[in-house]
SENULO-894757 format. One record per residue (C-alpha): residue in one letter; x, y negated, z negated. Coordinates in Angstrom, 3 decimals. Layout:
BEGIN
[r 'A' [X Y Z]]
...
% end
This chain:
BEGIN
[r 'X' [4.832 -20.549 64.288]]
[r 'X' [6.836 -17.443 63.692]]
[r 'X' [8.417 -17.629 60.330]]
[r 'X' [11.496 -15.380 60.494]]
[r 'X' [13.061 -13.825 57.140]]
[r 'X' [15.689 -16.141 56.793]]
[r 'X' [12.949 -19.135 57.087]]
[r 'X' [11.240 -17.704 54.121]]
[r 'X' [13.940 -17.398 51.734]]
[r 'X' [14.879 -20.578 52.697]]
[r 'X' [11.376 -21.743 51.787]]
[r 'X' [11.526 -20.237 48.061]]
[r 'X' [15.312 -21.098 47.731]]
[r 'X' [13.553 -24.773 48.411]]
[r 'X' [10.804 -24.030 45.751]]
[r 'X' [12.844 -22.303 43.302]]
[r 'X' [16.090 -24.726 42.813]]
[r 'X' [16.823 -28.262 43.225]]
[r 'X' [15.259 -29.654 46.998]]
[r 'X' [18.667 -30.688 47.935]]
[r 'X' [20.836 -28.420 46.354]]
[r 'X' [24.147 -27.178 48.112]]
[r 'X' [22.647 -27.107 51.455]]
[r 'X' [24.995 -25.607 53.686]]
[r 'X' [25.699 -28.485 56.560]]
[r 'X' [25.057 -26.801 59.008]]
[r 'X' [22.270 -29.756 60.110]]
[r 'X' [23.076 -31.893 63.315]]
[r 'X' [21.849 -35.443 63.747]]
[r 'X' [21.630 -38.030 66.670]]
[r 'X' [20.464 -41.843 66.056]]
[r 'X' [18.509 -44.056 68.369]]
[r 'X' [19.527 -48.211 68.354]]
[r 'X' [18.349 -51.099 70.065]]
[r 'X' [20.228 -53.212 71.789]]
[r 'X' [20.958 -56.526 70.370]]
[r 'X' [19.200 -60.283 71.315]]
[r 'X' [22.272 -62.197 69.386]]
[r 'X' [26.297 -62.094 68.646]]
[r 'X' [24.945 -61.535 65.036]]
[r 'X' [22.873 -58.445 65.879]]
[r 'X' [25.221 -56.944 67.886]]
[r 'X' [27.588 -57.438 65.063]]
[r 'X' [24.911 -55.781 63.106]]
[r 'X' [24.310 -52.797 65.394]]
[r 'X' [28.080 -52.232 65.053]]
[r 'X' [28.411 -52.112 61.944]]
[r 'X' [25.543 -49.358 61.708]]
[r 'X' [26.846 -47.549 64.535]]
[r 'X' [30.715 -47.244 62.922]]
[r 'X' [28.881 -46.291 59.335]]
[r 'X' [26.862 -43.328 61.004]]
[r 'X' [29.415 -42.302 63.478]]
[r 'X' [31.819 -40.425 60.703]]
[r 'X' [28.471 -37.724 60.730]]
[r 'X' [29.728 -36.525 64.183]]
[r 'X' [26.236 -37.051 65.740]]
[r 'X' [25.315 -35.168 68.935]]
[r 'X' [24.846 -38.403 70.675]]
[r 'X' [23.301 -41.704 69.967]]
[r 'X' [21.008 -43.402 72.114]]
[r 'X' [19.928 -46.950 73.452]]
[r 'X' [16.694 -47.939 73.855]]
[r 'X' [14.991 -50.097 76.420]]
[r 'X' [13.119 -53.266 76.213]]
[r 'X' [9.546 -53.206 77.518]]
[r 'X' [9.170 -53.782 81.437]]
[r 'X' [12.638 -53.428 81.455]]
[r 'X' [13.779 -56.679 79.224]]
[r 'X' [16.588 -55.448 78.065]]
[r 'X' [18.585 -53.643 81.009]]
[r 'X' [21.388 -55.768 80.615]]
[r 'X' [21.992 -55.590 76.784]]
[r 'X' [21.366 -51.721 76.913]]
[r 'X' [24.253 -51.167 79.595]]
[r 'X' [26.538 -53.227 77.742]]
[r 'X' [25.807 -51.789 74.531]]
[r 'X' [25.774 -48.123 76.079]]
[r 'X' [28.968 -48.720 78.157]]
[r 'X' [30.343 -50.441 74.634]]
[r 'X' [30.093 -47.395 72.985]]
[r 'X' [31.643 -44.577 75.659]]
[r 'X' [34.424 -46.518 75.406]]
[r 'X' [34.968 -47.392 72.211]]
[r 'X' [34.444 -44.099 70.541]]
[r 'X' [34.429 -40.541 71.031]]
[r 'X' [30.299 -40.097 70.255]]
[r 'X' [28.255 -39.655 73.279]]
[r 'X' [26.639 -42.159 74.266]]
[r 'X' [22.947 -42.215 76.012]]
[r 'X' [20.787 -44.375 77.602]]
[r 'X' [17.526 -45.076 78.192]]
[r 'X' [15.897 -45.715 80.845]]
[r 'X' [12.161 -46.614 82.564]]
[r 'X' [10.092 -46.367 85.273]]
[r 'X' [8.424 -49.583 84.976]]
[r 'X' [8.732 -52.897 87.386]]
[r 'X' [11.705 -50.980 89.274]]
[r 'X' [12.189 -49.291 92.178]]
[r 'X' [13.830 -45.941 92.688]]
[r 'X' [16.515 -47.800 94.539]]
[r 'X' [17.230 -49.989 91.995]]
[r 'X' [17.421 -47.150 89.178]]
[r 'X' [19.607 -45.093 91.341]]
[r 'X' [21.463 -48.180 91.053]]
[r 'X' [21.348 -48.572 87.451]]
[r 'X' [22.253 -44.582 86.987]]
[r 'X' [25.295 -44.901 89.033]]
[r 'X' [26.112 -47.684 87.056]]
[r 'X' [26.023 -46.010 83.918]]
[r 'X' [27.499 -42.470 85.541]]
[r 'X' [30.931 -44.625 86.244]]
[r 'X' [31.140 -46.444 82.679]]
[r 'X' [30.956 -42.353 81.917]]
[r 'X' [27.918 -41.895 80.327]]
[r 'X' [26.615 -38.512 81.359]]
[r 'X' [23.129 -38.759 78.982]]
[r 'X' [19.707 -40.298 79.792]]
[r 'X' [16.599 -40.853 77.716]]
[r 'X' [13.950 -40.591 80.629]]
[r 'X' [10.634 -42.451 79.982]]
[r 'X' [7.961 -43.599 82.341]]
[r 'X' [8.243 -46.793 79.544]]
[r 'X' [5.422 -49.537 78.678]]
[r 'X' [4.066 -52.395 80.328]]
[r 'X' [5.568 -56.092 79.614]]
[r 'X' [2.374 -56.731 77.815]]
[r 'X' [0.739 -54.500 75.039]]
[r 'X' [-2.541 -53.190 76.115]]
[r 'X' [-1.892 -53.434 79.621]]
[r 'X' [-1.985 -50.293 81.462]]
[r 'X' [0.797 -48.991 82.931]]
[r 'X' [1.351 -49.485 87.144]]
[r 'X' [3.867 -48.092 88.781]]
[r 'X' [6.572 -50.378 91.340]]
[r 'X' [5.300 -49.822 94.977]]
[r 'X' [8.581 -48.615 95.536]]
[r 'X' [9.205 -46.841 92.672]]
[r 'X' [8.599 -43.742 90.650]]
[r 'X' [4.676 -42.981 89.209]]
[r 'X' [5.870 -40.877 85.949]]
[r 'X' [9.163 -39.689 83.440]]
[r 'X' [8.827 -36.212 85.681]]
[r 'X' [9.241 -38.047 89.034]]
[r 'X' [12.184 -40.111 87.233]]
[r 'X' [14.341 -37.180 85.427]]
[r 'X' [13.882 -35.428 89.087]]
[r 'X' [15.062 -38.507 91.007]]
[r 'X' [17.916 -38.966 88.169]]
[r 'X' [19.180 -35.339 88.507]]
[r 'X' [19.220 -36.474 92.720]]
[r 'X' [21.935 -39.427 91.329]]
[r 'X' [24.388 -37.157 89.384]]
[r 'X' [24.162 -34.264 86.906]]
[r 'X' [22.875 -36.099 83.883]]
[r 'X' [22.035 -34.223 80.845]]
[r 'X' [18.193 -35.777 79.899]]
[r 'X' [16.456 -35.960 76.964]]
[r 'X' [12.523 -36.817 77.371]]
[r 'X' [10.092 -38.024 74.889]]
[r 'X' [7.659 -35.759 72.868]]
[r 'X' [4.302 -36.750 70.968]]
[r 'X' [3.336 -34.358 68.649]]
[r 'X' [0.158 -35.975 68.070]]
[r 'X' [-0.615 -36.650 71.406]]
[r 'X' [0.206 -39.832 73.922]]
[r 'X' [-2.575 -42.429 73.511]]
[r 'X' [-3.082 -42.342 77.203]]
[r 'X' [-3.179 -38.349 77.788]]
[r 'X' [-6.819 -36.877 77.993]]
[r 'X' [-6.090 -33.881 75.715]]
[r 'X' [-3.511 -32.124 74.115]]
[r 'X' [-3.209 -29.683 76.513]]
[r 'X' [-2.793 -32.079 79.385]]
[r 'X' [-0.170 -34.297 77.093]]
[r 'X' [1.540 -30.663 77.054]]
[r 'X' [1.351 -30.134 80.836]]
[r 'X' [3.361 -33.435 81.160]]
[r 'X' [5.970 -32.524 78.677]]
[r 'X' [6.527 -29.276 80.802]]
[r 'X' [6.411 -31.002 84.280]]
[r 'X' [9.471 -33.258 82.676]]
[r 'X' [10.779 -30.202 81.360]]
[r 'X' [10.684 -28.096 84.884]]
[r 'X' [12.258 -31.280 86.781]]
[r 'X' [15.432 -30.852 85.008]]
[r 'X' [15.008 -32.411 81.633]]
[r 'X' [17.758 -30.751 78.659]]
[r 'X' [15.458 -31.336 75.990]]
[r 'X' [12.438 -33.302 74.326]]
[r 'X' [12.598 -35.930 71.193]]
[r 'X' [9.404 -36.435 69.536]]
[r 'X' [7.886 -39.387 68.568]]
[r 'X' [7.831 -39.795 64.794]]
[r 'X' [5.537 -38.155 62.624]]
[r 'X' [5.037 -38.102 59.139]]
[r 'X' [3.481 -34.280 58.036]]
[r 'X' [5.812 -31.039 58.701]]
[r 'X' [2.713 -29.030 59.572]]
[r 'X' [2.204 -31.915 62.370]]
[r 'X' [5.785 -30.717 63.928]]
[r 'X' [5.260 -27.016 63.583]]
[r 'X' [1.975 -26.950 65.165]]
[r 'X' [3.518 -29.303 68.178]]
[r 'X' [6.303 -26.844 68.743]]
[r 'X' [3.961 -22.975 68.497]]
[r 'X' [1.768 -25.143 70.968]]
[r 'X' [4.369 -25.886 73.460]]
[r 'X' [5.848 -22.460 73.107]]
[r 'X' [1.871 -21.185 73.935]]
[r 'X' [1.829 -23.369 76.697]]
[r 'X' [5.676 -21.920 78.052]]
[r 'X' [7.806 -24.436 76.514]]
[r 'X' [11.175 -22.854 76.029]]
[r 'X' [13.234 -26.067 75.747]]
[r 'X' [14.696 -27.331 72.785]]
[r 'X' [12.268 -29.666 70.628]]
[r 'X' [13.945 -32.121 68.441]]
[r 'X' [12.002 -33.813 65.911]]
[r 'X' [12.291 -37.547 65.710]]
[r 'X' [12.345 -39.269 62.127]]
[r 'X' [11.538 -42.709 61.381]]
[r 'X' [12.670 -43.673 58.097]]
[r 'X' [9.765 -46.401 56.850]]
[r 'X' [10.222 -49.076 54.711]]
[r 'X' [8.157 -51.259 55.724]]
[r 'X' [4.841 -50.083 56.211]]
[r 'X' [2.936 -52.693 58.460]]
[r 'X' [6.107 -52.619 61.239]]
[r 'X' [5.568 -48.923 61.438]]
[r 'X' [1.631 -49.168 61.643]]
[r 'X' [2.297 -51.223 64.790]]
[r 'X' [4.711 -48.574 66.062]]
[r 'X' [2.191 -45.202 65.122]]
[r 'X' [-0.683 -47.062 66.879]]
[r 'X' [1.682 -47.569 70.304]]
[r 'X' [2.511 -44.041 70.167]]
[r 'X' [-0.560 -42.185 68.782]]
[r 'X' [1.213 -41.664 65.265]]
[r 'X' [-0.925 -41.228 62.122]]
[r 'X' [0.395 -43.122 58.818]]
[r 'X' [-1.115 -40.915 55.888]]
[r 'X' [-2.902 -42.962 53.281]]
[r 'X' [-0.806 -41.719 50.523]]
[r 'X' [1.880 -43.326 52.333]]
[r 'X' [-0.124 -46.461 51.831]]
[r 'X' [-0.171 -46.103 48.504]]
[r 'X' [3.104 -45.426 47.897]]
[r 'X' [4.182 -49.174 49.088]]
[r 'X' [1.257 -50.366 47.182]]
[r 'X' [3.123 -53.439 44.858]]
[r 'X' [6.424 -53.573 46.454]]
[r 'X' [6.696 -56.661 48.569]]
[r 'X' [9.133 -58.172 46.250]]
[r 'X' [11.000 -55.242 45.446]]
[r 'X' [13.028 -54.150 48.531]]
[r 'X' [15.688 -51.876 46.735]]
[r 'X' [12.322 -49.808 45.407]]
[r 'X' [11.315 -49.786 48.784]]
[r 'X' [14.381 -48.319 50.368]]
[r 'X' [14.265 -45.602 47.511]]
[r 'X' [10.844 -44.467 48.166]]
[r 'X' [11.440 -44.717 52.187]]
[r 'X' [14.898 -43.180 51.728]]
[r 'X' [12.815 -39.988 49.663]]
[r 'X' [9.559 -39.682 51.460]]
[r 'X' [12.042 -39.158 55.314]]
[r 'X' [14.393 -37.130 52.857]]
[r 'X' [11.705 -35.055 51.648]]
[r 'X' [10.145 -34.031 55.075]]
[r 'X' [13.656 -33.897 56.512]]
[r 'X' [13.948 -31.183 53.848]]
[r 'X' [10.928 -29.304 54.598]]
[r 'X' [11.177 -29.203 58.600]]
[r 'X' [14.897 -27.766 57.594]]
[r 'X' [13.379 -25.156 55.316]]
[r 'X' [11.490 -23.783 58.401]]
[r 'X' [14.416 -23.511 60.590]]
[r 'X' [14.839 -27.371 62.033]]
[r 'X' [18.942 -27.812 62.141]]
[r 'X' [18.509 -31.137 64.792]]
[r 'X' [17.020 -34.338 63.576]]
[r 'X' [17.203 -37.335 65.793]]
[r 'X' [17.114 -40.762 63.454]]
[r 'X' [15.028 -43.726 64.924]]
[r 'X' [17.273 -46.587 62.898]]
[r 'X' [15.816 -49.793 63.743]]
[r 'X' [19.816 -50.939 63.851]]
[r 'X' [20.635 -50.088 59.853]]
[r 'X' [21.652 -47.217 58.585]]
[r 'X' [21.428 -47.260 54.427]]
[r 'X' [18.249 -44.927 54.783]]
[r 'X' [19.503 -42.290 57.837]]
[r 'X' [22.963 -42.314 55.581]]
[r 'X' [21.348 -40.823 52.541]]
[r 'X' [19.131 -38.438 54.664]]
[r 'X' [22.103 -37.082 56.489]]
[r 'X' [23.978 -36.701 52.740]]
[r 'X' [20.462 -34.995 51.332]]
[r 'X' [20.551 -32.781 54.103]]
[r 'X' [24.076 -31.358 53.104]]
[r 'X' [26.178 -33.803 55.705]]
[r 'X' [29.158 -35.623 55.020]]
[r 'X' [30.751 -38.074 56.603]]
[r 'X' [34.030 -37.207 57.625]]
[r 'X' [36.711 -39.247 55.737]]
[r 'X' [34.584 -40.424 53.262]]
[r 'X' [35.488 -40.013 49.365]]
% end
């Protein structure tokens, strides 16, 4: 990666006074949620959503259930959102066990409740460890999907990103060719899966730039507390959990306000680090609460506008 001047100042500024000293705000943030199973979550998800919105994020975004599960919930909570607030709202949305009628369908759908933003991903099979098949009627990958999408109206699309490389891809350099096929259909930008090293990021991005990746690469953070939920995620999406990590939740079952601390700092910390080489978009995978992507934002020089 090309470090400019400005990147290394901002390195020993990071070295030489407190980490998150009178950073200058200049960050901008987006949050992923899933959509609720009960009146209690979606109560829940609200209340997240209205603590985080006063950070002005560039858009949140809605995930979808495996083999589609959740279409219905992920409308309504998308379609929720564009019209109760002013954040934009995005959705995602899957190849898998529909066919490109029926996700025209489901585009138009959420083109008239106004949403103008899709997360396009092929998506994963009902089942874990099933491999993926496409509908006989519908689209094979994400690049066949953001194409078909852009045929439906002029979304702005957001694909997914592994910076440690798809479990299914045969090599980093063919995970790469996919990213840029998804890219050259029409795609606005990529979101990586969550990573847990800097140096894991940087790499990613002076690779896709070598390979002619010009679109913007945002990095997606998972704030973990607890450490045996996000071991199942890292192993669905080629993730690596550092041992140190590990060790650092070592003896704190029965201490969850110690937990939040240390998840709150390690996310903080790398937060800090990608922004000290020139990172000024973090996307927030939530998991629905937002205590830990509230005190990164703050750390990172945000404030939410109106609070005290």
């Amino acid at each position: 990666m090309n470090i400019s001047l400005a990147s290394l100042q901002e390195a020993r500024r990071a070295l030489d006074t407190p980490l998150f000293a009178d950073l200058a705000g200049d960050a901008q943030v987006s949050f992923e949620f899933f959509p609720p199973k009960t009146e209690r979550m979606e109560e829940q998800l609200w209340d997240t959503f209205t603590t985080l919105e006063p950070f002005n994020p560039r858009f949140v975004s809605v995930t979808y259930g495996a083999g589609g599960s959740t279409r219905e919930r992920t409308h309504g909570t998308v379609a929720r959102i564009a019209r109760e607030s002013n954040v934009p709202a995005a959705a995602h949305l899957t190849c898998v066990a529909a066919s490109k009628a029926e996700i025209a369908e489901v585009a138009q759908s959420y083109w008239d409740a106004g949403v103008r933003h899709i997360v396009a991903l092929r998506g994963d099979p009902p089942e874990l460890g099933q491999k993926f098949e496409p509908h006989p009627d519908g689209y094979a990958s994400a690049a066949d999907l953001v194409a078909g999408l852009k045929d439906v109206a002029p979304f702005e699309i957001s694909v997914a990103a592994y910076p440690e490389m798809h479990p299914e891809a045969l090599s980093p350099a063919s995970d790469l060719d996919n990213l840029k096929r998804k890219l050259d259909a029409g795609a606005t930008r990529a979101i990586t899966q969550f990573f847990f090293s800097p140096e894991v990021f940087f790499r990613f991005c002076d690779d896709a730039a070598a390979a002619g990746i010009d679109a913007e690469i945002v990095p997606g953070i998972l704030p973990v507390s607890n450490v045996s939920q996000a071991r199942k995620f890292a192993q669905a999406c080629g993730a690596t959990i550092p041992d140190w990590m590990d060790r650092l939740f070592e003896g704190l079952d029965d201490h969850p306000a110690s937990r939040q601390l240390i998840a709150a700092t390690i996310s903080a910390e790398m937060c800090r680090r990608l922004y000290a080489g020139g990172v000024r978009n973090f996307h927030f995978y939530t998991l629905n609460r937002a205590e830990l992507s509230f005190a990164i934002c703050h750390l990172l020089g945000l404030r939410a506008q109106g609070a005290k």
